[in-house]
N, C-alpha and C positions, 0 to 999 in steps of 0.2 A: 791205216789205223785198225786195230786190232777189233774183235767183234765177240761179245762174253753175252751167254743169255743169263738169267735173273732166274738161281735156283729156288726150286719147289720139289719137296722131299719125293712129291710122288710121280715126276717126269725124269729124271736120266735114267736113263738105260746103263746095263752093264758095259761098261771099257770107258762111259763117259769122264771126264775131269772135271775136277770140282775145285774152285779155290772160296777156300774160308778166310774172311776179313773179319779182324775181331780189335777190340781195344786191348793196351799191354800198357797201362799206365796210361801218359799222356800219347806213348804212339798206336798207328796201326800197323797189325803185323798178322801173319797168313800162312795158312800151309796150304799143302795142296794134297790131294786125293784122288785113287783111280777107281771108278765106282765098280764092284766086284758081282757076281750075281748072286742070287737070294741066300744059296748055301753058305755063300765065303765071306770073309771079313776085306772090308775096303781095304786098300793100299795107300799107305799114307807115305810121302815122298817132302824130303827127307824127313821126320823127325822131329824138325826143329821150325821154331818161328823167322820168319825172317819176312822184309821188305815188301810191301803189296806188289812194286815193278817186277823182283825179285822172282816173286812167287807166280807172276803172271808169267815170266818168259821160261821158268818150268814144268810149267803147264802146258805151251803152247811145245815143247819140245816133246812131251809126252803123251799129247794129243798126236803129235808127227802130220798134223794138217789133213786127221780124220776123224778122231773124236770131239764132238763137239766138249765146249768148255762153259761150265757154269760159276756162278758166283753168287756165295753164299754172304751175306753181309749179315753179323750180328746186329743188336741194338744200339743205336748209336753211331753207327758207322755209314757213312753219307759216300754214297759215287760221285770219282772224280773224274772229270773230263779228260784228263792225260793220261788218265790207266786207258782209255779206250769206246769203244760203244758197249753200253747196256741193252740188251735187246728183251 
């Protein structure tokens, strides 16, 4: 099972991954982000909203099993057990 820490604006480090969960009507949906350092503008990957599973497993392909991976949950948006552990 997969293992996601619980983002706070002022903890990732630069190359860290970031996935944003947000509401899109009645679903949830996500992008993902490569956190860039102070001078640069994040990396957002791809573009587009898509699927919270989705967006976790191109995160974790972007991470490549060294960047850790955070998770931003808007308002309203509750963790669920099958995406993984929240740490």
């Amino acid at each position: 099972m997969s293992e996601f820490h619980r983002y706070r604006p002022d903890q990732p480090a630069p190359e860290a991954i970031v996935v944003k969960l947000y509401h899109s009507g009645p679903e949830i949906r996500g992008y993902v982000r490569k956190i860039a350092a102070a001078a640069e503008d994040d990396t957002i990957f791809p573009g587009e909203e898509m699927e919270p599973e989705k967006a976790f497993r191109l995160a974790r392909e972007h991470s490549e099993g060294e960047a850790p991976i955070y998770v931003e949950l808007t308002e309203g948006v509750r963790w669920q057990e099958n995406w993984g552990q929240l740490l």
